[in-house]
C-alpha positions as CSV (number, residue, x, y, z in Angstrom):
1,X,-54.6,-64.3,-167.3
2,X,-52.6,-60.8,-167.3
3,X,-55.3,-59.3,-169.2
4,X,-58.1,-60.6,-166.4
5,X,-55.4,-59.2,-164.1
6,X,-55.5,-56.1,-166.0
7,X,-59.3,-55.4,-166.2
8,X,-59.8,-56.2,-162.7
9,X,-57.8,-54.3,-161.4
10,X,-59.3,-50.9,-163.9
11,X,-62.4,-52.1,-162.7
12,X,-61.0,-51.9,-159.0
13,X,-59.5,-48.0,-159.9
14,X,-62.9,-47.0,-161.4
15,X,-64.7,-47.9,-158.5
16,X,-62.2,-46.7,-156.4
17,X,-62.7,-43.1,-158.2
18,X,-66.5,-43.5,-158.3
19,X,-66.6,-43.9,-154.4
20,X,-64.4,-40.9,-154.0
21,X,-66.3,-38.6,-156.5
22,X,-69.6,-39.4,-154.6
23,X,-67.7,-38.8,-150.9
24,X,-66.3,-35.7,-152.0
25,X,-69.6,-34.6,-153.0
26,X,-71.5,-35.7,-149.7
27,X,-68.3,-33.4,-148.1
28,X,-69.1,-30.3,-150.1
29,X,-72.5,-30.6,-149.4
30,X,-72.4,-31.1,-146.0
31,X,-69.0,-29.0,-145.8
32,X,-70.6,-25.9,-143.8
33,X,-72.4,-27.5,-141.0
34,X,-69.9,-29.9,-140.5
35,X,-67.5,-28.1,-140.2
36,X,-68.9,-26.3,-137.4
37,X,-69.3,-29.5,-136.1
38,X,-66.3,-30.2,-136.3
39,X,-64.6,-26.8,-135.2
40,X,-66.6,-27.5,-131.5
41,X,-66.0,-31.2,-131.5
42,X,-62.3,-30.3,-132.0
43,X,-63.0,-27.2,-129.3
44,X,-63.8,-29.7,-126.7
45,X,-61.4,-32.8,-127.8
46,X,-58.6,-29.6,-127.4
47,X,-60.1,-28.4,-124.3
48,X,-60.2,-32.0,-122.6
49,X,-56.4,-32.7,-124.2
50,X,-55.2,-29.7,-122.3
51,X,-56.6,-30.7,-119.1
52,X,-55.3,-34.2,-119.1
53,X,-51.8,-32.4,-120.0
54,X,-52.2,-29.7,-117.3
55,X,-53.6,-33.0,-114.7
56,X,-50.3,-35.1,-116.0
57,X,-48.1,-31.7,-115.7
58,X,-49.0,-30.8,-112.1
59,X,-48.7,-34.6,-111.0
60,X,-45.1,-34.5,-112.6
61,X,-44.2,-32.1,-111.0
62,X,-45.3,-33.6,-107.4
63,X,-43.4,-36.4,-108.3
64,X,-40.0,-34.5,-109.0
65,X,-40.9,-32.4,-105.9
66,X,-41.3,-35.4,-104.2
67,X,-38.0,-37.3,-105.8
68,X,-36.3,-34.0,-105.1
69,X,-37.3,-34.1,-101.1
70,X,-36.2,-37.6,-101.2
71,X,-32.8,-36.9,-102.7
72,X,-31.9,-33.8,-100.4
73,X,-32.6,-35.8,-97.4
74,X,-30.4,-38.9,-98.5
75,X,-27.6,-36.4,-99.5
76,X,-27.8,-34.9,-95.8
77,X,-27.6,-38.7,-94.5
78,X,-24.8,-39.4,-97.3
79,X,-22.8,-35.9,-96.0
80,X,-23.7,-36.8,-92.3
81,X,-21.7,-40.0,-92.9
82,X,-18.8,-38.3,-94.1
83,X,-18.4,-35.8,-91.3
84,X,-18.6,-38.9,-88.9
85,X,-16.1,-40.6,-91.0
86,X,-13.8,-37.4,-90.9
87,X,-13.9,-37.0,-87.5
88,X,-13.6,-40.7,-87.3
89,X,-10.1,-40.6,-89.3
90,X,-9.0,-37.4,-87.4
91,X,-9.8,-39.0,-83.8
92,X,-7.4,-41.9,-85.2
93,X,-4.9,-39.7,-86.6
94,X,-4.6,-38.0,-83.4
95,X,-4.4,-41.5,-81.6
96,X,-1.7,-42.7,-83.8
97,X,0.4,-39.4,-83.1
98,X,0.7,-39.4,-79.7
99,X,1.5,-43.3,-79.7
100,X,4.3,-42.2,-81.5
101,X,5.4,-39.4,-79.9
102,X,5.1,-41.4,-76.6
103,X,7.4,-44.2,-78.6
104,X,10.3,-41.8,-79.7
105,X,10.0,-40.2,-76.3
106,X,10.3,-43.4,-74.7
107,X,13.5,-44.4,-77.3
108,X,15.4,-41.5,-76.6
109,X,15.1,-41.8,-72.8
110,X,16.5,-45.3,-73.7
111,X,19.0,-44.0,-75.4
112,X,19.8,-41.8,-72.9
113,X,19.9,-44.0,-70.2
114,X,21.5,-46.5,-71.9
115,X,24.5,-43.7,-73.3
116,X,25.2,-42.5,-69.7
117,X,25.6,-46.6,-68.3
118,X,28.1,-47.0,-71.4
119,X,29.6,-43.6,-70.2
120,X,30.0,-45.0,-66.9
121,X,30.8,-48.2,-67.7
122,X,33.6,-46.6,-70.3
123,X,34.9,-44.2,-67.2
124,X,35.2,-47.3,-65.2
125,X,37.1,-49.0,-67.3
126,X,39.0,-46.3,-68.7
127,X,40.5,-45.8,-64.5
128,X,40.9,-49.5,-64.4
129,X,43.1,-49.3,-67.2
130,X,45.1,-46.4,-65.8
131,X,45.2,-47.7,-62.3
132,X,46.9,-51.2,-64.4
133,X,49.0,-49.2,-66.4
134,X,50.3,-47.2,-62.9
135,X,51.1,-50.4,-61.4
136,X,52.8,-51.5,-64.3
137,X,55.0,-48.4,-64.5
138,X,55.9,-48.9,-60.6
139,X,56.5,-52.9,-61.4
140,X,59.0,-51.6,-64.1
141,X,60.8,-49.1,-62.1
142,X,61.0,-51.4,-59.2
143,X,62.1,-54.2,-61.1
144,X,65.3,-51.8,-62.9
């Protein structure tokens, strides 16, 4: 069986060879005018190659100049946004100080107020306690 294998297989190479030999022939023979042939088929299938990649070039770039369009105005929407959420944050900033300042404004007038009624209040007593202590003194020297 490996000798079967064998021949067949030479016989397959010979043929092989034998079919090559008579193509390569055919090609020498017919090399000049095909080759013409073939430099203007190739001339054309160039020419038509170039213009689909010029076509698909030109379209590419109306895509990307239409993605680009595209892109600049949702960047302006994107940076419009922003500005509105800056002056947003600064309209609330603003708000927030002068609630404060109206708060500590209003705590120190509380303060204030409320120091001068202990001042009073202090003074009053502070009189009371000499007018005691006066009578006491007269009590005592009375009483001696």
């Amino acid at each position: 069986m490996a000798d079967d294998l064998k021949r067949l297989l030479e016989e397959g190479l010979l043929e092989t060879r034998r079919h090559f030999d008579a193509v390569a022939e055919r090609v020498e023979k017919k090399s000049d005018a095909n080759v013409a042939e073939l430099r203007g088929h190739i001339d054309t299938s160039v020419e038509r190659v170039e213009k689909k990649f010029d076509a698909s070039v030109a379209e590419l770039h109306r895509h990307f100049d239409v993605s680009t369009e595209s892109l600049k105005k949702e960047i302006r929407l994107v940076a419009e946004a922003v500005a509105q959420l800056e002056e947003k944050g600064d309209r609330e900033h603003e708000d927030i100080r002068e609630e404060m300042r109206r708060g500590f404004d209003e705590t120190q007038a509380m303060i204030k107020f409320s120091h001068a009624e202990l001042d009073r209040r202090v003074r009053t007593l502070e009189q009371a306690f000499a007018d005691l202590q006066a009578r006491v003194e007269r009590l005592e020297t009375t009483i001696h």
